[in-house]
C-alpha positions as CSV (number, residue, x, y, z in Angstrom):
1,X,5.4,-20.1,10.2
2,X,4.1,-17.4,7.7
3,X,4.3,-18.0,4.4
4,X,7.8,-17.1,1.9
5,X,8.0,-16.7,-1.3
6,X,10.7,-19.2,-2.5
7,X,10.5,-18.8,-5.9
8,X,10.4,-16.3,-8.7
9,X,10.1,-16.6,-12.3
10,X,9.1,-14.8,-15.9
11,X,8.7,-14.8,-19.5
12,X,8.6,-11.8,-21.4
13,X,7.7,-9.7,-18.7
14,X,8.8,-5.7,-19.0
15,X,12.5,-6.4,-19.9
16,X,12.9,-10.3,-18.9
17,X,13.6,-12.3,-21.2
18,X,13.3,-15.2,-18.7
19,X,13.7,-14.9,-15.1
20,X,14.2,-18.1,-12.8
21,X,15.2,-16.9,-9.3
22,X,15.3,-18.8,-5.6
23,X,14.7,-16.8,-2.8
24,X,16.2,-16.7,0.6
25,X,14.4,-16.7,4.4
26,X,15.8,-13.2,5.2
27,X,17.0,-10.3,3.5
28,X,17.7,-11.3,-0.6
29,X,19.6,-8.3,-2.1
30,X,19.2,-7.5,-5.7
31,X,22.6,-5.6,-6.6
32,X,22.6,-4.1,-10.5
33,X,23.2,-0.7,-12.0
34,X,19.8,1.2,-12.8
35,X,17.5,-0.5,-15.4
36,X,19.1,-3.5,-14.7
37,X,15.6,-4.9,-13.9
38,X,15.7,-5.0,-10.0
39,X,12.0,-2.6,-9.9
40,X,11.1,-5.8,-12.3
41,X,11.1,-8.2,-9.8
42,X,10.1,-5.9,-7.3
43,X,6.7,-5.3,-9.4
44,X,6.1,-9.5,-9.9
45,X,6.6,-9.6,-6.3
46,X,3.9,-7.1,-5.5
47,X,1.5,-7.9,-8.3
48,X,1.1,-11.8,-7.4
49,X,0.5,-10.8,-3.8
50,X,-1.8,-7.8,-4.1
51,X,-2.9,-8.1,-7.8
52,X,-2.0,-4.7,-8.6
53,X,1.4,-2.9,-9.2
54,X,2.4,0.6,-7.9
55,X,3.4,1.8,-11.1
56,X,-0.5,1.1,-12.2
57,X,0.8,0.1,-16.2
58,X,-1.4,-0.6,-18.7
59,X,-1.1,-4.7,-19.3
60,X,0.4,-4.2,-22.5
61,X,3.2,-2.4,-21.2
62,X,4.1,-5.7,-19.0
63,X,5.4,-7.1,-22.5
64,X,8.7,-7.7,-23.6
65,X,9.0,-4.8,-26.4
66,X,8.5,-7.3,-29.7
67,X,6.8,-10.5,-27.7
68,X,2.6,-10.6,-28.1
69,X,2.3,-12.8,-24.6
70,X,4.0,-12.5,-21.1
71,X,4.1,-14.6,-18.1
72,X,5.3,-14.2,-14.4
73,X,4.6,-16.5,-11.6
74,X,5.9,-16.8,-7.3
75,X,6.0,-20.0,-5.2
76,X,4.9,-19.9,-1.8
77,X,5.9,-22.4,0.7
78,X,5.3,-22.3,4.7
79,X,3.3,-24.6,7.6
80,X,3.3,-27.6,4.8
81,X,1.7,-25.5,2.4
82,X,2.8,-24.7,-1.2
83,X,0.8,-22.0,-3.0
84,X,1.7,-21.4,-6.9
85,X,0.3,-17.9,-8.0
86,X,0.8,-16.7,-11.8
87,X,-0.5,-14.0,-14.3
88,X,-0.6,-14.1,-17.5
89,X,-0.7,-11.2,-19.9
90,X,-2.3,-11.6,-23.4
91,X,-4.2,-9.4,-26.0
92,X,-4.0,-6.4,-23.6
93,X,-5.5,-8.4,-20.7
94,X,-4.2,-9.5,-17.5
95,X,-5.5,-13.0,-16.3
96,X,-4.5,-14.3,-12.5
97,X,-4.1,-17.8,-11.5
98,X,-3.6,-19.7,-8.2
99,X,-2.5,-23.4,-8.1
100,X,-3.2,-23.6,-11.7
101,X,-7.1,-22.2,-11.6
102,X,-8.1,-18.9,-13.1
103,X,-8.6,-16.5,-9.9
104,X,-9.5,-12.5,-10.0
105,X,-6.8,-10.5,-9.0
106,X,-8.6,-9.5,-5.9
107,X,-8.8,-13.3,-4.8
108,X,-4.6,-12.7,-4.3
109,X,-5.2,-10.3,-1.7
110,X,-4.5,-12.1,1.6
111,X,-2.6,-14.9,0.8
112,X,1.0,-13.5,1.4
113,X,0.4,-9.5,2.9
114,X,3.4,-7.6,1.0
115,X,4.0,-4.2,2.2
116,X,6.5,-2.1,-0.5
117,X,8.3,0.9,0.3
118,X,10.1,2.8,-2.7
119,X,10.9,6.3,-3.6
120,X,7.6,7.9,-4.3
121,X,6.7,6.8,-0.6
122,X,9.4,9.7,0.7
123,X,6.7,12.0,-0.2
124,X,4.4,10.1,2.3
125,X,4.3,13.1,5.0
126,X,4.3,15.8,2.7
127,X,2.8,15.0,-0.4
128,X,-0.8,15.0,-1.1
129,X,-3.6,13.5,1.1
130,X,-4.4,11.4,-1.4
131,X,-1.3,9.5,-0.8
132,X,-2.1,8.8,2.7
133,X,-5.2,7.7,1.8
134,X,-4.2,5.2,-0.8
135,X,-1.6,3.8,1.7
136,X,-4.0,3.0,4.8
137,X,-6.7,1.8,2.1
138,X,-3.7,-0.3,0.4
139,X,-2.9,-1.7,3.8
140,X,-6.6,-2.1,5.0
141,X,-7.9,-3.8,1.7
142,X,-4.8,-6.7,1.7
143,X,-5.4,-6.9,5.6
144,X,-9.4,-7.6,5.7
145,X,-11.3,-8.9,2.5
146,X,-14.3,-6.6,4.0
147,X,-12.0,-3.5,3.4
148,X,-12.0,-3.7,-0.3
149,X,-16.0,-4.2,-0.8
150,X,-16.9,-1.2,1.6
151,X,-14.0,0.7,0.0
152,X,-15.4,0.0,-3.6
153,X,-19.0,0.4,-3.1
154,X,-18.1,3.9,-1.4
155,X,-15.7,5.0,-4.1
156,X,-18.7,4.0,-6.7
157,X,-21.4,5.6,-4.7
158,X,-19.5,9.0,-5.0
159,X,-18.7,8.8,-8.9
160,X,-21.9,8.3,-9.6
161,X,-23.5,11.1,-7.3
162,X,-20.5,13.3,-9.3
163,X,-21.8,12.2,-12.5
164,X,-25.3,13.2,-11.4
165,X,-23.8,16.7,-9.7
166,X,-22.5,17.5,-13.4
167,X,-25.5,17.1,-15.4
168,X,-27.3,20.0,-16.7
169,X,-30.1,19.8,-14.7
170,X,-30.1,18.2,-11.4
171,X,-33.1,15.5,-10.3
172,X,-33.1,16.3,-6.5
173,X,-34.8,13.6,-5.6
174,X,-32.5,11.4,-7.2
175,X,-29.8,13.6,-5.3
176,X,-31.1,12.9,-1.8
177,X,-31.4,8.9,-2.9
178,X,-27.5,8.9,-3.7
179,X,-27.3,11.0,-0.2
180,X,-28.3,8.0,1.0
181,X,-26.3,5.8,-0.6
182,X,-22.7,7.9,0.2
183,X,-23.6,8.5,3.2
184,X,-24.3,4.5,4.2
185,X,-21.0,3.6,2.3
186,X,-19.1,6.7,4.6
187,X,-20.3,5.7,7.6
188,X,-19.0,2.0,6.8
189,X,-15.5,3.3,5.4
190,X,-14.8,5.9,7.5
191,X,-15.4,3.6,10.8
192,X,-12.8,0.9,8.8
193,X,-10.3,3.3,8.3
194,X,-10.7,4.9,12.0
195,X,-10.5,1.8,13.5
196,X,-7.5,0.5,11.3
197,X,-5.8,4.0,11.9
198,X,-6.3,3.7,16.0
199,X,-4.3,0.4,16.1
200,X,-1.6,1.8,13.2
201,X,-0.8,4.7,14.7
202,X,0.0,3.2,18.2
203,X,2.7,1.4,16.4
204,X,3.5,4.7,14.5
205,X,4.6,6.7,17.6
206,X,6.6,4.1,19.5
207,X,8.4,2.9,16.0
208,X,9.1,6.4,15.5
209,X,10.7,7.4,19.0
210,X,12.9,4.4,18.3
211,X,14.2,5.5,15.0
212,X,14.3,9.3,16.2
213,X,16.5,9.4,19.1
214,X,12.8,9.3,21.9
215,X,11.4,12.8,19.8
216,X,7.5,12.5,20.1
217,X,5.1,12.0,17.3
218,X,1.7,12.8,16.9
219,X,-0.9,11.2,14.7
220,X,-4.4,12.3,13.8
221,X,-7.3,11.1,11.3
222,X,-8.8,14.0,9.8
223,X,-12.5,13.6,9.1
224,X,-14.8,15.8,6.5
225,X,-17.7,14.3,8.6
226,X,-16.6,15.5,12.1
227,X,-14.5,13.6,14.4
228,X,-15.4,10.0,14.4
229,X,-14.7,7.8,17.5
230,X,-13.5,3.7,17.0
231,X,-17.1,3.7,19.1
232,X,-19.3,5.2,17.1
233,X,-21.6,3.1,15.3
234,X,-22.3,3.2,11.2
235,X,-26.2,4.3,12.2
236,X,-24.2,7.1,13.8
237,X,-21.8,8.2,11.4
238,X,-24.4,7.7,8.4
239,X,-26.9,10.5,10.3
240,X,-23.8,12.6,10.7
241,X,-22.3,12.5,7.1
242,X,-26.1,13.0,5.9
243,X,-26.0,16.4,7.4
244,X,-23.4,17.2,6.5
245,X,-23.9,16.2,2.5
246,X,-27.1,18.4,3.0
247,X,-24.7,21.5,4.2
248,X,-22.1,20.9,1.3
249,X,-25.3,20.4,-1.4
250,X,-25.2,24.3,-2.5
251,X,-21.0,23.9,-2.4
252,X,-21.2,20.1,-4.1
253,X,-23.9,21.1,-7.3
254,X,-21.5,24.1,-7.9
255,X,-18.1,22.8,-7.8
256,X,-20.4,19.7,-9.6
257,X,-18.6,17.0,-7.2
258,X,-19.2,15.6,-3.6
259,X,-16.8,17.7,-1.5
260,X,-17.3,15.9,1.9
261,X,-16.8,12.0,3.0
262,X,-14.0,9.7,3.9
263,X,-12.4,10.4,-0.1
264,X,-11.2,13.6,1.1
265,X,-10.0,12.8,4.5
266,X,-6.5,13.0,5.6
267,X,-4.1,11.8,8.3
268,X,-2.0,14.2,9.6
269,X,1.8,14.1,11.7
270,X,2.8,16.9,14.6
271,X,6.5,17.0,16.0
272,X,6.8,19.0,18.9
273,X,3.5,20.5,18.1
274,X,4.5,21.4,14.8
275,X,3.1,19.9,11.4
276,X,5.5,18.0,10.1
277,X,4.2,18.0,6.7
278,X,4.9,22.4,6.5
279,X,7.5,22.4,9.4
280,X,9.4,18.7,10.1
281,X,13.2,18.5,8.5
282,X,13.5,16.0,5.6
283,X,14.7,13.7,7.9
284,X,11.8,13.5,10.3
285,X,9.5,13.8,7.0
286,X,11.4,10.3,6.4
287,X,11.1,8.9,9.8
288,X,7.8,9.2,9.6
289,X,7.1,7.0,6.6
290,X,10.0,4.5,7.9
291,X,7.7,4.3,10.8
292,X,4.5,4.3,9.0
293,X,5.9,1.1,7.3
294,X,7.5,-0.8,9.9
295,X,4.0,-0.4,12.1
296,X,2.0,-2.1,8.9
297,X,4.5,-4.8,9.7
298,X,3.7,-4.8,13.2
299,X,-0.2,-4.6,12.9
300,X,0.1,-7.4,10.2
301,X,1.6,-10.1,12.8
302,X,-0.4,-8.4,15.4
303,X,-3.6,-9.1,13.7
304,X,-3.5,-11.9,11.5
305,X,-0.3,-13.9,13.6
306,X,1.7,-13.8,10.4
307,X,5.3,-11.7,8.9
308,X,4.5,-10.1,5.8
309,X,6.6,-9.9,2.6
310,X,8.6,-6.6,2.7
311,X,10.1,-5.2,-0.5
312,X,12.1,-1.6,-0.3
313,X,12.8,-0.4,-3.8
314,X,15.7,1.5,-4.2
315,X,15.3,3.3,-0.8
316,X,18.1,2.9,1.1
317,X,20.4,5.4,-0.8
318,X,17.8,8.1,0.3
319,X,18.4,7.2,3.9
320,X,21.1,8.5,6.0
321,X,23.2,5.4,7.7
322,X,21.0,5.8,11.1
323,X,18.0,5.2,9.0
324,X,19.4,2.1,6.6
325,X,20.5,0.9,9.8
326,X,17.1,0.7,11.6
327,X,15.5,-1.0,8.2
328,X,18.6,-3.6,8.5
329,X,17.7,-4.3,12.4
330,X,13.8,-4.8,12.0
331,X,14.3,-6.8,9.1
332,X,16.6,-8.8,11.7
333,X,14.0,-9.7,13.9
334,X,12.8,-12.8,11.0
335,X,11.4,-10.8,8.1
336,X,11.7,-11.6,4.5
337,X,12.8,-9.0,2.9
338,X,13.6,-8.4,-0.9
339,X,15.6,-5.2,-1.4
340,X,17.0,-3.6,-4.7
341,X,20.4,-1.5,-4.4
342,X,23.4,-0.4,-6.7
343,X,25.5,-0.3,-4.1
344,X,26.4,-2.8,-1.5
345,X,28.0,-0.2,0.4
346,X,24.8,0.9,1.7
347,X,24.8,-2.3,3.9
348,X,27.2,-3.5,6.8
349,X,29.3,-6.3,7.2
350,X,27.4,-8.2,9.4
351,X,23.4,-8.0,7.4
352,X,25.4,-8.7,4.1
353,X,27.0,-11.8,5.7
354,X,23.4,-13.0,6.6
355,X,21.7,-12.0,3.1
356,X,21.3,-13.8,-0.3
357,X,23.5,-11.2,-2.4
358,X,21.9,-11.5,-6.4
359,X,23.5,-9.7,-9.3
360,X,22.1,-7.8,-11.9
361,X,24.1,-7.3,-15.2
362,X,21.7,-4.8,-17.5
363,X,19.1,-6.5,-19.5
């Protein structure tokens, strides 16, 4: 049995005065008008499971307008197991606990997997391919602890070549050593993300022929380093993205930034041989994120034997009824789920006899 998260609370968190809520096995509806404080919850829930929130706020901004302190804090319960996991937000700092002792936020990441799917995700296929990178790096760092060091070191590697790239005059011998140093941290990132993508994206297509009526879906990882193979080895990929760093030098100390490695990859989505990012209909645009976040689901009790948290954020009025009915049935097969909604409507009979219904009244 994976872990739940059977309770919720807060104190003077965003617009909570105090919030003391039990949680449900399966699906727990939160039902309110907008700014009711559903996205609230929604944002505890991630936070004290990932330690960071999707709406990245500044920890002063998680206090009650007029309150100096705030607190917000889950219970996890599963296999004989109870896990209590709080934050506490004080003089514009954000401390993290875990059965009562002080923890970094990173230390959260791996006790209960949470996978969120709100509005901003819709732009998933055709948005930037920055967003698809954050969301297999979001995925990869809360699925392996290894994910988040290689991803760090790479991402600090590249800001400091950059900060040498914009300096008046270059030291290119102290270019070649950070090279070196990208280049090593590529090679480890690029074959992380490769390798998580392979195993994603066969979940991807069969997830997505299920939601859209058998259509065909292709998925590709698109490398600035050449094509990389779940084979290849890091001594491999490090000679490659060297060369090509030394090709992209005259390009990189003129735009002053590194223009090549796994930071500017992208994945990419055909339908019938057609990018679906320029050509797919909004509704295949949607499929594919609907997909994209059922097969993190997938992967997660494919790889690690446990059912993680899902929360969906005011999506289901952007779905058409096929779509909100597909969520309803995975969710079925012994998810917990906690979804926000202003309308019940949205839901059948049937899922809302099985759900914890909560109201919201405006806070």
């Amino acid at each position: 049995m994976s872990l739940l998260v059977t309770h919720i609370g807060a104190r003077d968190f965003r617009s909570f005065e105090n919030l003391s809520l039990d949680v449900g096995e399966g699906m727990t509806l939160l039902v309110g008008p907008n700014a009711a404080g559903k996205t609230n919850t929604i944002e505890i829930l991630q936070l004290l499971t990932t330690g960071a929130s999707f709406r990245r706020p500044r920890p002063a901004e998680l206090v009650r307008k007029g309150c100096e302190t705030a607190a917000c804090s889950l219970t996890l319960e599963g296999d004989g197991r109870r896990i209590d996991v709080s934050c506490e937000i004080e003089d514009g700092r954000r401390s993290f606990f875990r059965n009562g002792k002080r923890c970094q936020a990173s230390d959260l990441l791996g006790t209960l997997l949470s996978i969120l799917f709100c509005p901003d995700d819709l732009s998933f296929c055709k948005g930037s391919a920055s967003m698809r990178r954050a969301e297999i790096d979001a995925f990869g760092r809360q699925a392996n602890a290894g994910y988040a060091k290689v991803l760090t070191a790479y991402m600090h590697a590249v800001d400091q070549r950059n900060r040498l790239l914009k300096q008046d005059e270059v030291d290119l011998a102290l270019l070649d050593a950070w090279d070196d140093s990208v280049a090593t941290g590529a090679a480890a990132l690029a074959l992380a993300r490769v390798r998580l993508f392979a195993r994603l994206s066969e979940h991807v297509r069969a997830v997505y022929a299920e939601i859209a009526d058998g259509e065909e879906l292709e998925c590709s990882y698109e490398s600035t380093i050449d094509d990389i193979d779940v084979d290849d080895t890091r001594e491999e990929l490090k000679e490659r993205a060297l060369i090509f760093l030394q090709e992209a030098r005259q390009t990189d100390l003129r735009r002053q930034q590194t223009t090549v490695g796994p930071h500017r990859d992208d994945i990419s989505f055909r339908i019938g041989g057609n990018d679906a990012r320029s050509f797919g209909s909004q509704g295949q645009q949607r499929s594919v994120v609907l997909a994209w976040k059922m097969a993190e689901v997938l992967l997660c009790e494919e790889m690690l034997g446990e059912r993680p948290l899902l929360l969906l954020d005011d999506v289901m009025s952007e779905l058409d009824e096929s779509r909100r009915e597909a969520v309803s049935r995975f969710i079925e097969r012994g998810l917990q789920a906690v979804v926000t909604t202003t309308n019940l409507g949205y839901f059948s009979e049937d899922v809302l006899e099985k759900a914890s219904v909560i109201s919201y009244g405006r806070v």
